[in-house]
SEVEXZA-268740 format. One record per residue: residue in one letter; x, y, z of N, C-alpha, C in turn. Coordinates in steps of 0.1 Angstrom, whole numbers, plus 5000, padded with zeros to 4 digits. Layout:
! SEVEXZA-268740
aXYZXYZXYZ;...
This chain:
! SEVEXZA-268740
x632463858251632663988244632764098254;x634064168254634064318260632864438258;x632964568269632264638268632264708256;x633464718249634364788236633764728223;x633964578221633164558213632264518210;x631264548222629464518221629264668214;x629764758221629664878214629664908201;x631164848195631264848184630664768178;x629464678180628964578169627364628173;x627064748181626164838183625864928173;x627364988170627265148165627165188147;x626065108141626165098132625265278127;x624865308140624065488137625165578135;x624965608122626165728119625665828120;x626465928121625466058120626166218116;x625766248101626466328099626166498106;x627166538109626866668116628466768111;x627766908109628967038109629867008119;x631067068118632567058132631567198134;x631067288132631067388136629767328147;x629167238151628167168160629167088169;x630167058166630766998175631066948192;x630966848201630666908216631966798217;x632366858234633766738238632766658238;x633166508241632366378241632066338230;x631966408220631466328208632566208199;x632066118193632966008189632666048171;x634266078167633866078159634365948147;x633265908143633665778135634265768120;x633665878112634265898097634666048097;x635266068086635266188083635066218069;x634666358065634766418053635266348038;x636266288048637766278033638266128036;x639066028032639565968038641065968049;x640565868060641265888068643165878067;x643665838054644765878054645466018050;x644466108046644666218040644566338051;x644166248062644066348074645666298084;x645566418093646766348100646466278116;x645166248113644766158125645266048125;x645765998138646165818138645465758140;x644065788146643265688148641865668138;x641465558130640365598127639365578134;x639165668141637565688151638565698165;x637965848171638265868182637065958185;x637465968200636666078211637366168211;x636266308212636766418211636766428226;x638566488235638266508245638766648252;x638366728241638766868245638566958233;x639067088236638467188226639567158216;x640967108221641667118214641267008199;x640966888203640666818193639566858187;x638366918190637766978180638167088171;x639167168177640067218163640567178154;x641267048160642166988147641066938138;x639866888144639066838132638566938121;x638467078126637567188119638767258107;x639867238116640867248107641167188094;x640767028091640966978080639166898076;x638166928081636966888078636266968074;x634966988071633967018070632967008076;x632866858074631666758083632466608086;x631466578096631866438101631166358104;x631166228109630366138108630266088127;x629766128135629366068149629065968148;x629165908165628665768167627765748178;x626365828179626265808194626165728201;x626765578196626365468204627965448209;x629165518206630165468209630565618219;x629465708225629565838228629265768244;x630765718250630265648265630465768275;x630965938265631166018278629566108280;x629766158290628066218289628266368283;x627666458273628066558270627266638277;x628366758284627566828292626466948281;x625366998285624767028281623767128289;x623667268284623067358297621867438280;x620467378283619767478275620367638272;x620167668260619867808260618867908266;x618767948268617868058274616467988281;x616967918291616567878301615467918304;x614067908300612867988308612067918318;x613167858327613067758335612367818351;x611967758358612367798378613267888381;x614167848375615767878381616667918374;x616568008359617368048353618768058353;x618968078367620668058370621267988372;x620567858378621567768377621367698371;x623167638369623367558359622867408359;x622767358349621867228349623267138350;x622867058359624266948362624166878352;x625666818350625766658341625266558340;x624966528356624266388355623066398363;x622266308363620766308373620366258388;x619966288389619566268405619566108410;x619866088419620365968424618565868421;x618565798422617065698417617065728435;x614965738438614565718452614665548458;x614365488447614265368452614465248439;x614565168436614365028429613165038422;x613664978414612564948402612164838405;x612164728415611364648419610164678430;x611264768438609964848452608764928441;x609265018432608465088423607765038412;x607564968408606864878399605364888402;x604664788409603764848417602964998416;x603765038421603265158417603165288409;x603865228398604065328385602865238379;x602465098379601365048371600565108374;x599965158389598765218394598665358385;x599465428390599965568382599365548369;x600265498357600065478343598965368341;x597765308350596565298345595865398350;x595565478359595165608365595065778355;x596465748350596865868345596265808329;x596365738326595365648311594465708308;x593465668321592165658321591565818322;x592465878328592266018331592466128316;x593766058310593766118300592366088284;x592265948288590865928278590265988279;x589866038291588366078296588566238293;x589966338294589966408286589766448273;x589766338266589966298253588366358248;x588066278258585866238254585466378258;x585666418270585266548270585866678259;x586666668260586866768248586266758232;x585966588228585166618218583766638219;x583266638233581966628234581366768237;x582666898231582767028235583167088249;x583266968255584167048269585167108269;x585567118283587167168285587667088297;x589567108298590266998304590367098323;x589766958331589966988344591367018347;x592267158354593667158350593967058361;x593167118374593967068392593866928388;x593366888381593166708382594366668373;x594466778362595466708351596966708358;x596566848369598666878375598366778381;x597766728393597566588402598166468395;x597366468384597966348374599466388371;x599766448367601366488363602066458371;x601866508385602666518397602866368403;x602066288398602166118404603166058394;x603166128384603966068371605466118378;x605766228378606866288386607866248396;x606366168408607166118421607365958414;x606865918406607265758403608565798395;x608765878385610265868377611265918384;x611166018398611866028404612365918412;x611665828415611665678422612665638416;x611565598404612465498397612465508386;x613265558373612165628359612265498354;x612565358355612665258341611065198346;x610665218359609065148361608065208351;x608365308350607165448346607465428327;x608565418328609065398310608865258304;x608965158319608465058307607065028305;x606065108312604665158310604565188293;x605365298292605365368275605565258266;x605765098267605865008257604464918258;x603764958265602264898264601564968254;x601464918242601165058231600264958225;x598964998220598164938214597865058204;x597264998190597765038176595965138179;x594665088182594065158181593765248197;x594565288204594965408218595865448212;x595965488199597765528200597465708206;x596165738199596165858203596165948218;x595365848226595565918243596865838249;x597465728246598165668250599765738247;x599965818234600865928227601166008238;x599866088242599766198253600266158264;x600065998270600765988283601865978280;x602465878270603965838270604365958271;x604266078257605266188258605666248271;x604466288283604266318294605766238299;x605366118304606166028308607866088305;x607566068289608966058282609866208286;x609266308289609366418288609466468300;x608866408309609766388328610866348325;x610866218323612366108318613466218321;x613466278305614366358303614966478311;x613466548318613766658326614666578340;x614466468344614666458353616466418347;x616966378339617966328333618466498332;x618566588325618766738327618966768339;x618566698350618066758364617366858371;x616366908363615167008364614966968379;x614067068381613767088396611967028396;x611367008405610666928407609367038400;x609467118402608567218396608367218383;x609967218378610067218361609667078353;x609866988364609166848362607966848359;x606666908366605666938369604867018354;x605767098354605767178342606067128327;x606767028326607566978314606466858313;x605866818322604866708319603966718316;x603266838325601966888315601966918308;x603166968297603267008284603166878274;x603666798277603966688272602466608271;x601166598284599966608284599366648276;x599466798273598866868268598766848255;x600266828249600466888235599866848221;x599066758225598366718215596466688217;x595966778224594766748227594066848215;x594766958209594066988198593666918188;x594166808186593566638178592666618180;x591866618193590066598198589466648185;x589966788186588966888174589166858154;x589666778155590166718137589466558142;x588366588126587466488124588166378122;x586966298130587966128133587966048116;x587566098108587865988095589166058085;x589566188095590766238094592066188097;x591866228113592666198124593166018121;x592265928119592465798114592465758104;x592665828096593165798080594265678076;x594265578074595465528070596365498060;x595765598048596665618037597365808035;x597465848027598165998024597266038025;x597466198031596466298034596166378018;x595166408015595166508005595666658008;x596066757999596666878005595366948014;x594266918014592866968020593066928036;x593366808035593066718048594166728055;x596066738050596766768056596766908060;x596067038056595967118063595067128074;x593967058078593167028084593866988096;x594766828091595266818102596566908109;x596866978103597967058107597367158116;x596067188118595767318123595567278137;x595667138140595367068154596467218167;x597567208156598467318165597267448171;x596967448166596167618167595267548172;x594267458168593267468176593767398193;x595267328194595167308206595267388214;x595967518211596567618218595267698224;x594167728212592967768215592167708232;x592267578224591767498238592167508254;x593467518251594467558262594367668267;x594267788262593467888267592467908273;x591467818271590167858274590067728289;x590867688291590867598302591467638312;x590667668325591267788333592267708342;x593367818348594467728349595667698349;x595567658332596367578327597667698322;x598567588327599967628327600267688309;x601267828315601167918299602467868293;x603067768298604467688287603567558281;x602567528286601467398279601267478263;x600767588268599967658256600767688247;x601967688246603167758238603567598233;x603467538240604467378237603267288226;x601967338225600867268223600867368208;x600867448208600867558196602567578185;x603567498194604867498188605567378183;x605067268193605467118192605767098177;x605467148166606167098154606667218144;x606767308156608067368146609567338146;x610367378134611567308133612967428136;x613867358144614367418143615167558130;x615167518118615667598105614067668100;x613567608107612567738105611267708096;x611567538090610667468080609367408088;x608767418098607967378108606667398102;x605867408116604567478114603567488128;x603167608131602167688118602867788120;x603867848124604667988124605467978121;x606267878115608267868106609067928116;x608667898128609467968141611267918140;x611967918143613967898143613867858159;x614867818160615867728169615567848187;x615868008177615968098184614268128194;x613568108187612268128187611568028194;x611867928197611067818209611767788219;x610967728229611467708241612167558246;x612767538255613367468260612267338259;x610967408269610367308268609667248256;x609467328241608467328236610267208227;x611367238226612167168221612367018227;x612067008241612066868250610966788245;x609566888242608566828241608366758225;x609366808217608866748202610166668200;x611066658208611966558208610966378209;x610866378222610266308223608966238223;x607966338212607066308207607366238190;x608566328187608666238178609166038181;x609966058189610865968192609265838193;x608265868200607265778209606465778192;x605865848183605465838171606265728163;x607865728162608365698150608165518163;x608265468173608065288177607165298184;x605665388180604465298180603665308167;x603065138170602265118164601065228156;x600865268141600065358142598865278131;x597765378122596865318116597665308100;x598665348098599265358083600965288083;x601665258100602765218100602865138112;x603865028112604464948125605165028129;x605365028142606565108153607965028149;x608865108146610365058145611165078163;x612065008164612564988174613065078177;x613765068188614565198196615665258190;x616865198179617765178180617665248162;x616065178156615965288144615465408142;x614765428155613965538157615165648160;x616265668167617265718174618565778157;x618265648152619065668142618165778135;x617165778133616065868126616165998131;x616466028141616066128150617666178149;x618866088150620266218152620566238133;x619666218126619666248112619466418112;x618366448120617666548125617766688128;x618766608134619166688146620366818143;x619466968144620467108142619367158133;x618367068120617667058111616467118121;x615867008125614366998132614666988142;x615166908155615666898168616566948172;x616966938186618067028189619166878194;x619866928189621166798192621566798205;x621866878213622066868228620966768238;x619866838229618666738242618666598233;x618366628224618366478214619766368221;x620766358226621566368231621766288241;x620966388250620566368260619466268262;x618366278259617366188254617866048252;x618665998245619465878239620065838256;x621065938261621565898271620265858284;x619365898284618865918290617765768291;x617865738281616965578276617865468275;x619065488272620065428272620165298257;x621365248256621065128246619265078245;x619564978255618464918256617264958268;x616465058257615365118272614865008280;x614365008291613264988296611864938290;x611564828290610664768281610664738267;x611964708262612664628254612364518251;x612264438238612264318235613264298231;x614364198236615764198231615664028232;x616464018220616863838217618563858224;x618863728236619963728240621163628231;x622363618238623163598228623363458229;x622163348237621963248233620663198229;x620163318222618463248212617063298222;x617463298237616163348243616363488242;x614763498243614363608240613563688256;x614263848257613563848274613363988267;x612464058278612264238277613164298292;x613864428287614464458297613164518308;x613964548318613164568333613964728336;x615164708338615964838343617164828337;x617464978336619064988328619565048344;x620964998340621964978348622765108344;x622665208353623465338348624565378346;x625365278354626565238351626965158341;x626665098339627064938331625564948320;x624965098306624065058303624064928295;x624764898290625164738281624364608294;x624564618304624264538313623064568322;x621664608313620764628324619864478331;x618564448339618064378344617364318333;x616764208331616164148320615064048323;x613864058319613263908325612963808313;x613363688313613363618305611763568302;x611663548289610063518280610163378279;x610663368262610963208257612363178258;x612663028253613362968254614562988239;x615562968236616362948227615362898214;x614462808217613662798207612362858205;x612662958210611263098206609863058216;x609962918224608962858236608662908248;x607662988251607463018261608462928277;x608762968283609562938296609563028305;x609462958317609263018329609763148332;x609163258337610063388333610963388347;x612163468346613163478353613763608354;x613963638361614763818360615863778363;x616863858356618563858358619063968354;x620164008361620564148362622064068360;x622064108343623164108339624964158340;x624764188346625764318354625964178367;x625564118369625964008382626563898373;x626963818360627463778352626863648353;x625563638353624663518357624963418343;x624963308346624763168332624063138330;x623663078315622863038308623062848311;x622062768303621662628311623062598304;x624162638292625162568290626162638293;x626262708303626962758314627562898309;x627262948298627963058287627163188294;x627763288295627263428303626063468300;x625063518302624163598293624663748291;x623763738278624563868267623363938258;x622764068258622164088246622764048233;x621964028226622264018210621864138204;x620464148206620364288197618664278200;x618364408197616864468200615864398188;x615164368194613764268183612364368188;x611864318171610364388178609664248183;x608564268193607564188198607064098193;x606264158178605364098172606063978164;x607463998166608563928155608063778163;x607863748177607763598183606663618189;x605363688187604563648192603763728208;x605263828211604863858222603963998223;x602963968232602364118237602664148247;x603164238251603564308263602064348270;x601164368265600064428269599364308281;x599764198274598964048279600264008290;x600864038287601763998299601764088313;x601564218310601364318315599764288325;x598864248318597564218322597864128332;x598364028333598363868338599663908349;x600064018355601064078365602364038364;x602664048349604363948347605364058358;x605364138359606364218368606364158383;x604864238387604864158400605064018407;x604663918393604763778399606563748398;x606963808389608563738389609263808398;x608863958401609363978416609063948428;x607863848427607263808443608063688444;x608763658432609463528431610863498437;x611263618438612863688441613063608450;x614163578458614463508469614563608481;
């Protein structure tokens, strides 16, 4: 199977959006009206200039995207920048990787059990009426920083170790994580790295202060209790204040994190116009880490439904440029993926291939018959065979629990390190 039509038996996420949202790069897959009534020849093309987005605004209204068939990168420069570096422009693509995701493995584990343990213990102290140590929390940030600049798929496939009762400190790190990812995909400067992480830390520590038979509820909130939990915004921002320190985009990102772009948010119905870059990076991908993990009322949906979920969204509640970006930035198949291949075994990805994302690194679990088998890493993109000699090929993204597997337990027992000490 070509790279054309893995795509196309990928891009089942439609996504309707205004021509007046329109960016070059976008694929557009349906339209408004049917496609004979238009005078396109093709049904489903890339927009590859301004010019073609005229001709669509011309006879459309709305249209139907594909971000999975969107193989160009859309350039993208925030609005009003309240960045380092205001002036310059944010490049297209991201910073060259420091090193391998095999050299870096190792040491993003260290990191993301360090930065864990650090974040619990924030956790405890703040319900125990404290306040958050900042120099220890930037420390923590800044190790998060130098690993995704490394290597970001080591540090992200950390974020799929999700256990259903840590969803809450373990939220705070992914986002963190998730939320470099992207800065560094943007190509932020190492400062704004620094800055975009702590936010991402931060943004939900006002949750300490909402009673735990609240906060763990696992059926509907009453209108009493969902205002309760709603106020976590305010009381985080409170907190954030009083912790000396601490960076003043945390306290804005912790106090805004769920407002929406059209203004339907909360707790201020702030607009698109009205938040920041970061506080829009930060509820990107706090939703994205909410909607595929495990929580006390839902199972985590996969990558690929969560994304669909999220460019529904998007112009509404998120901002479609970074949302976008984010996608590109995780790629088809993220980093710590459970994917069934296209002969029955089942492996989790290791590293996407930034060239070739259809063809990232993979380490094999079970066998064709769902049986544990010796694990194996293969970097798809080298056109390696299976025992009946046929290519290997993703099939499609599976959740874990579907065969059995814990990432957590494999993760415990050094699956990374041992199959790379195995390498030749």
């Amino acid at each position: 199977m070509n790279d054309d039509n893995i795509f196309s038996s990928l891009s089942s996420t439609l996504t309707k959006i205004d021509v007046n949202d329109l960016k070059v790069g976008m694929y557009v897959a349906k339209l408004d009206k049917p496609w004979l009534e238009s005078t396109f020849l093709f049904q489903g093309f890339e927009l590859k200039n301004k010019a073609d987005i005229n001709a669509v605004k011309e006879q459309c209204k709305f249209v139907f995207i594909d971000v999975l068939k969107q193989k160009k990168a859309l350039k993208y420069e925030p609005r009003q920048l309240l960045l380092t570096h205001p002036q310059k422009r944010i490049k297209s693509s991201p910073p060259e990787k420091g090193s391998s995701f095999e050299k870096e493995a190792e040491n993003a584990g260290y990191v993301y059990r360090e930065t864990s343990n650090l974040v619990k213990s924030f956790m405890e102290e703040i319900r125990l009426g404290g306040h958050i140590n900042v120099a220890i929390a930037k420390k923590a940030v800044a190790d998060c920083v130098n690993s995704v600049l490394q290597s970001p798929d080591a540090l992200i496939w950390m974020t799929q170790l999700k256990q259903r009762d840590l969803y809450t400190s373990q939220h705070s790190m992914n986002v963190a994580i998730l939320a470099i990812a992207l800065g560094r995909h943007l190509n932020l400067s190492v400062t704004d790295l620094n800055n975009v992480g702590l936010c991402g830390m931060m943004h939900d520590m006002g949750k300490m202060l909402i009673p735990l038979e609240i906060l763990n509820k696992p059926g509907k909130f009453s209108p009493e209790e969902l205002k309760i939990m709603h106020s976590h915004a305010e009381l985080g921002r409170r907190l954030l204040m009083s912790s000396s320190g601490m960076y003043a985009g945390a306290i804005d990102v912790a106090y805004s994190h769920h407002e929406c772009l059209d203004g339907t948010g909360y707790p201020r119905k702030l607009t698109a116009e009205q938040t920041t870059p970061f506080t829009k990076m930060v509820t990107i991908v706090d939703m994205y880490d909410a909607i595929t993990s495990d929580r006390v009322y839902q199972n985590g949906r996969t990558h690929l439904e969560a994304i669909n979920v999220m460019t529904k969204l998007c112009g509404t509640q998120l901002d479609s440029g970074l949302t976008y970006k984010f996608i590109e930035c995780l790629g088809i198949y993220p980093p710590g993926s459970v994917v069934e291949m296209t002969n029955g075994e089942i492996a989790v990805v290791a590293e996407v291939n930034q060239k070739r994302k259809i063809k990232p690194k993979i380490i094999l679990l079970l066998d064709e018959n769902k049986q544990p088998r010796p694990e194996r890493i293969i970097d798809l993109s080298k056109m390696d065979l299976d025992a009946s000699g046929q290519i290997y090929g993703i099939r499609k993204i599976v959740r874990a629990d579907e065969y059995g597997i814990d990432l957590n337990k494999y993760y415990q027992n050094r699956l990374i390190e041992n199959v790379l000490a195995s390498l030749p």
